[in-house]
C-alpha positions in Angstrom: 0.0 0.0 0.0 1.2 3.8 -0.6 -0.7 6.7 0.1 -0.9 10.2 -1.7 -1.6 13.9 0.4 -2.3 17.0 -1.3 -1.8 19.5 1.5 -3.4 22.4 -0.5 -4.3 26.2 1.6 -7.7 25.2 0.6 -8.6 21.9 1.1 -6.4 18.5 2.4 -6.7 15.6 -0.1 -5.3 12.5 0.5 -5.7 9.4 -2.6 -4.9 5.6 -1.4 -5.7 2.4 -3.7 -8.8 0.5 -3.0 -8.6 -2.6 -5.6 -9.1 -0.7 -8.8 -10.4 2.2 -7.5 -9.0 5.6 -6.3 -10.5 7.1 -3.0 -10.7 10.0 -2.1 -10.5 11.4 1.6 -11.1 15.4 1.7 -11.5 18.3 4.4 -11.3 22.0 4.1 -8.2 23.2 5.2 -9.9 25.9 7.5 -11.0 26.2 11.3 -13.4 28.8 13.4 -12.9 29.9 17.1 -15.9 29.1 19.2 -16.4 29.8 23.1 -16.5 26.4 25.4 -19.2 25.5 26.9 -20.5 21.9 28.5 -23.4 21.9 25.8 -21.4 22.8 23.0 -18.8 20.4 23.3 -21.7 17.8 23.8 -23.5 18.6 20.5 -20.4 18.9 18.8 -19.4 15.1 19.4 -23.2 13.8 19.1 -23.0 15.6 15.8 -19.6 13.7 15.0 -17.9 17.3 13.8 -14.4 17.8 14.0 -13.2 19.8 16.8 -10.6 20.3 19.3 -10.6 22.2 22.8 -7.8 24.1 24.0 -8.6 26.0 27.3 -11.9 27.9 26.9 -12.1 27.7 23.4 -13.5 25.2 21.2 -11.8 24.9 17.5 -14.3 23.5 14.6 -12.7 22.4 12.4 -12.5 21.5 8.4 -15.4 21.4 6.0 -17.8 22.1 9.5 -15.8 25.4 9.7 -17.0 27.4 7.1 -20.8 26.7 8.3 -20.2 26.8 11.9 -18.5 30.6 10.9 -21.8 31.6 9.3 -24.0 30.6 11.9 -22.1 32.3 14.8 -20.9 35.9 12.2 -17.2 34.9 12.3 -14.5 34.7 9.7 -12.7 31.6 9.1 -9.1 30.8 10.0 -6.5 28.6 7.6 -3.6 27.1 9.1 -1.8 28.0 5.9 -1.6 30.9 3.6 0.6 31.5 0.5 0.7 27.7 -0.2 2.4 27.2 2.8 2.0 26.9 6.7 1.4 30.2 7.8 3.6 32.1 9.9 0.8 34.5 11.8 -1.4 31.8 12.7 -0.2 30.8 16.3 -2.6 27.3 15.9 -1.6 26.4 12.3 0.3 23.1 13.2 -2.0 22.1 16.2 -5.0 22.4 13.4 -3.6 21.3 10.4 -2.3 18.1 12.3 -5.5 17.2 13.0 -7.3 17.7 9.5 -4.4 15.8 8.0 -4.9 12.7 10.3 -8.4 12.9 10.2 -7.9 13.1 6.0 -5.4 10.4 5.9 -5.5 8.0 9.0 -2.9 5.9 9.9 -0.7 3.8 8.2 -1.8 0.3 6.8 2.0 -0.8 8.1 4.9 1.0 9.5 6.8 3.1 7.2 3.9 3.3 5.0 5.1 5.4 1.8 2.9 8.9 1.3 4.1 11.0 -1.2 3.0 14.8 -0.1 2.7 17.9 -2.5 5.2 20.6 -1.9 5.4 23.9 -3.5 8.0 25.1 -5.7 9.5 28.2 -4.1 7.8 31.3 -5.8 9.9 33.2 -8.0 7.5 36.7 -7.5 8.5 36.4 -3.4 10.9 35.9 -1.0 8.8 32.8 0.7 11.0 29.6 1.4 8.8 26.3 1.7 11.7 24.4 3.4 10.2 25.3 7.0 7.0 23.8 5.7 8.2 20.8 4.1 10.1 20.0 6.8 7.4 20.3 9.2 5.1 18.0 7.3 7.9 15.5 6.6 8.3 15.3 10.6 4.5 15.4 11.6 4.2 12.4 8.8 7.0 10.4 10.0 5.5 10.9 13.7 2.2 9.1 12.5 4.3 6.1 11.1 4.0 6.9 7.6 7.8 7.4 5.1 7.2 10.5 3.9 8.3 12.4 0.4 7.3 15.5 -1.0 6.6 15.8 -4.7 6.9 18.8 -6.3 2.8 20.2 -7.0 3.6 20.5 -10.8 5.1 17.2 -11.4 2.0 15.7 -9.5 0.1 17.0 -11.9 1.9 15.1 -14.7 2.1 12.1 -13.3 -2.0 12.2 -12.9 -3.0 13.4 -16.1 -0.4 13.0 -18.8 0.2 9.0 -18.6 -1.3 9.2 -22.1 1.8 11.5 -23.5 4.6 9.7 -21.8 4.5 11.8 -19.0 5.6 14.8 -21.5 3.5 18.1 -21.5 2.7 21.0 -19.0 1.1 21.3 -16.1 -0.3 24.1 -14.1 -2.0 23.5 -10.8 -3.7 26.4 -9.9 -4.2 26.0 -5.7 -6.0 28.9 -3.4 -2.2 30.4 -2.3 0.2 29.7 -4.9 0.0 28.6 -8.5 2.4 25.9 -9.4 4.0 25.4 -13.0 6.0 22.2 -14.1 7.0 21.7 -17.7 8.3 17.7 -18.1 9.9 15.8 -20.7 9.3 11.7 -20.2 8.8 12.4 -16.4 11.9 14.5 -16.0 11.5 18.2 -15.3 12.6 20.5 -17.3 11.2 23.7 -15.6 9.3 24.1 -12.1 8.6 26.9 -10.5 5.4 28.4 -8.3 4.1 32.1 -8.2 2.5 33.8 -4.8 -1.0 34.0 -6.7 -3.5 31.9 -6.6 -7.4 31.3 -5.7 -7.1 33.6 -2.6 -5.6 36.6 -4.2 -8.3 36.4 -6.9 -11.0 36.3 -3.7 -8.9 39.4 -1.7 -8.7 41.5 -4.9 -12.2 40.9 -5.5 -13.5 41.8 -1.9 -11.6 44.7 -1.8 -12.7 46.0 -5.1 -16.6 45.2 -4.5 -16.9 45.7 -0.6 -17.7 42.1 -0.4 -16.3 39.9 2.8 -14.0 37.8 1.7 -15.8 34.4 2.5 -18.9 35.5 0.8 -16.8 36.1 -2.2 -15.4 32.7 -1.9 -18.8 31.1 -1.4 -19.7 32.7 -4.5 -16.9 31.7 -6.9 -17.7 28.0 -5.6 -21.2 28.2 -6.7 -21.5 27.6 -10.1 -19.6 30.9 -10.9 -19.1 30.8 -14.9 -16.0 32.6 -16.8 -18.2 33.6 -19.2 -18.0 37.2 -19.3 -21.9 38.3 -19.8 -22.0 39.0 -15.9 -22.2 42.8 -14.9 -18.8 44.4 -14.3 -20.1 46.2 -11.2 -20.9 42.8 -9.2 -18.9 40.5 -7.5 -19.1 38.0 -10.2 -18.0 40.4 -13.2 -14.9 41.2 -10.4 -14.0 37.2 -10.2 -13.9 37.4 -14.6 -11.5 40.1 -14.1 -9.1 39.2 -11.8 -9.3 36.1 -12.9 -8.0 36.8 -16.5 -5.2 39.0 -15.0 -4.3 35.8 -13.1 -3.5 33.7 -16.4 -1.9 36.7 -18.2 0.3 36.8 -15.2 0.9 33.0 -15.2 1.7 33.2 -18.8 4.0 36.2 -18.8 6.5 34.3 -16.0 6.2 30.8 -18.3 7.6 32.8 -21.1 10.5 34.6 -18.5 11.8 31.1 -17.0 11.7 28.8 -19.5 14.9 28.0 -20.7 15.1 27.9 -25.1 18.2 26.3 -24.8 16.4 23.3 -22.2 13.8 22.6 -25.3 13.6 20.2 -28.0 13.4 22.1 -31.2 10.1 21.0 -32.6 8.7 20.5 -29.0 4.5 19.9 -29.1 2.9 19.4 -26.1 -0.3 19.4 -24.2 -1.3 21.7 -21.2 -3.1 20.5 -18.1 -4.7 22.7 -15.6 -5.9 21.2 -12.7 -6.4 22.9 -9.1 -9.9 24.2 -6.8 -9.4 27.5 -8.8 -9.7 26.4 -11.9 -13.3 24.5 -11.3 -15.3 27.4 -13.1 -17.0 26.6 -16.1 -14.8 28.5 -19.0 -12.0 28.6 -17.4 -10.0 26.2 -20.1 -11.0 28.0 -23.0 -9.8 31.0 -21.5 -6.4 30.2 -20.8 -6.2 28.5 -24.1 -6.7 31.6 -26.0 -4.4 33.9 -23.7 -1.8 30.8 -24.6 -2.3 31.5 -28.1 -1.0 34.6 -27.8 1.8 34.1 -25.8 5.6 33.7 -27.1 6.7 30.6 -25.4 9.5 28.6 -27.3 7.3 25.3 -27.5 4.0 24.5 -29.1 0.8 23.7 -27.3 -1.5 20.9 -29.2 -4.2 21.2 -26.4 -5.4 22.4 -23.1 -7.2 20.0 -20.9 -9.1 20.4 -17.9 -9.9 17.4 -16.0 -13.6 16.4 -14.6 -12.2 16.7 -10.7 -9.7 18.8 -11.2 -9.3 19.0 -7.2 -8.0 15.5 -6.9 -5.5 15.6 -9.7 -2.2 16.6 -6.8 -3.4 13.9 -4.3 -3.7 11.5 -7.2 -0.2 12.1 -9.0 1.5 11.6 -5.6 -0.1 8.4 -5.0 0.8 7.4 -8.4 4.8 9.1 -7.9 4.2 6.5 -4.2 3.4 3.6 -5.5 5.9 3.6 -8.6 8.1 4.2 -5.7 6.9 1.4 -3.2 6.9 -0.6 -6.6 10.4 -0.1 -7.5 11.9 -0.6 -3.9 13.4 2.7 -4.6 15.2 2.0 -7.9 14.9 4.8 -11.0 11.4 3.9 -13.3 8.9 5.6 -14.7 5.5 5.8 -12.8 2.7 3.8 -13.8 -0.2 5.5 -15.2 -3.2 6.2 -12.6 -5.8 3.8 -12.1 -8.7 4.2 -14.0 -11.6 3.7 -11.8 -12.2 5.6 -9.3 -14.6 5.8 -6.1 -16.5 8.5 -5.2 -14.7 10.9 -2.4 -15.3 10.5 1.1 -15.5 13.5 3.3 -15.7 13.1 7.6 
């Protein structure tokens, strides 16, 4: 058995092998503050909702979060922000500890392998992801699991392009960062993050409309459309906006770090996005057609976007972990990803 975690700002993914089928195990990556009480803590366990006490507080936590904020007027916290554990939230590890073994559970055996996603360091800011890798690789190896991170990009090849010999683009577009890997028969040729990402399209958005930022969220989760016939004023014509100055910016740092001289003359590939923020209906066509204007030194034959395209990083690593487990740690490639998969489980 091997095990794949996408530890995304957003939501916490993790992917393990059920016969032929992939499941799915998924929580919001958020928590709310609520004030103790007897009675609360005794409808929060009969109601089987994840939750943790510390002193006179009570800490929902997860996809009960985001209700349990509206219902009492109160914003939601995240444990990480920027793609990575954040530094001004004094409960981040405490919280995210618990979503992540409530998401994964324990190992099937000791030194189970789980491949974890890990951000590329941005190139647009001066935030490191060692601190955060590191913590993760230590709160994993503390459950009994061997953990490896894989970068977020190459994830995303080894999930969706099994079909082009692992060659092609991908571009997971998360909540805090948005993470680019170009690959070449699994071997990267370019990886790199940027500091923008679901979150920044929300905060841009709520600032520019007046709108709090988890309404704006809730919003771009409900059936939001890129389609461009919404009026400009409303929060919805803000999300087409922001959004399209998203990929122009994703496309303009493709073309500054990709190397010419690191690319086959001739080189045709396909694109994949994948990622929560790319879920809107539209979305595909529109980065297609900012790509056809772009100068990047290789050809694009396509654009794909994937049915789930939140599962496609917690999928990749548990293909990267069990070509891996597989190959008792010698070089291969990875095996394509199952085909069948089960529905996703949430707790």
């Amino acid at each position: 058995m091997a095990k794949g975690l996408d530890v995304g700002t957003m939501n916490i993914l993790s992917a393990s092998q059920d016969g032929s089928e992939t499941v799915f195990v998924q929580q919001r990556n958020s928590f709310v503050e609520i004030d103790y009480s007897d009675m609360a803590e005794q409808m929060l366990s009969r109601s089987d909702v994840l939750h943790i006490r510390k002193d006179d507080k009570v800490y929902v936590v997860g996809d009960d979060a985001l209700n349990f904020a509206n219902i009492f007027g109160k914003e939601t916290r995240r444990p990480m922000q920027h793609g990575i554990l954040s530094s001004e939230e004094s409960s981040a590890i405490p919280m995210i500890k618990l979503i992540i073994e409530q998401v994964v559970g324990s190992p099937s055996r000791p030194n189970e392998r789980l491949f974890y996603s890990s951000p590329a360091d941005p190139i647009d800011s001066d935030l490191s992801t060692l601190y955060h890798d590191k913590t993760l690789e230590s709160m994993l190896g503390d459950m009994g699991y061997d953990p490896e991170p894989i970068n977020e990009g190459m994830a995303v090849i080894y999930s969706e392009l099994a079909d082009n010999n692992f060659t092609g683009l991908g571009v997971s577009f998360g909540a805090g960062m948005t993470n680019i890997c170009l690959a070449y028969y699994a071997v990267p040729v370019m990886q790199f993050s940027i500091a923008r990402g679901g979150d920044w399209i929300d905060q841009q958005t709520a600032q520019a409309t007046g709108t709090a930022v988890d309404k704006v969220t809730s919003i771009k989760e409900d059936d939001f459309q890129l389609d461009f016939r919404t009026d400009v004023g409303g929060v919805e014509g803000a999300l087409s906006i922001y959004y399209e100055n998203l990929l122009d910016y994703v496309i303009e740092n493709i073309e500054r770090e990709v190397d010419e001289e690191d690319i086959e003359e001739g080189l045709d590939v396909p694109v994949v996005v994948t990622g929560g923020t790319s879920s809107p209906d539209g979305f595909e066509e529109l980065f297609e057609h900012h790509l056809e204007d772009s100068t990047i030194p290789f050809s694009v034959n396509e654009v794909r976007s994937i049915d789930r395209p939140l599962y496609s990083v917690a999928r990749g690593s548990l293909v990267a972990a069990r070509s891996e487990e597989e190959s008792d740690g010698s070089a291969s490639e990875p095996e394509p990803e199952p085909e069948a998969e089960a529905a996703p489980e949430s707790n």
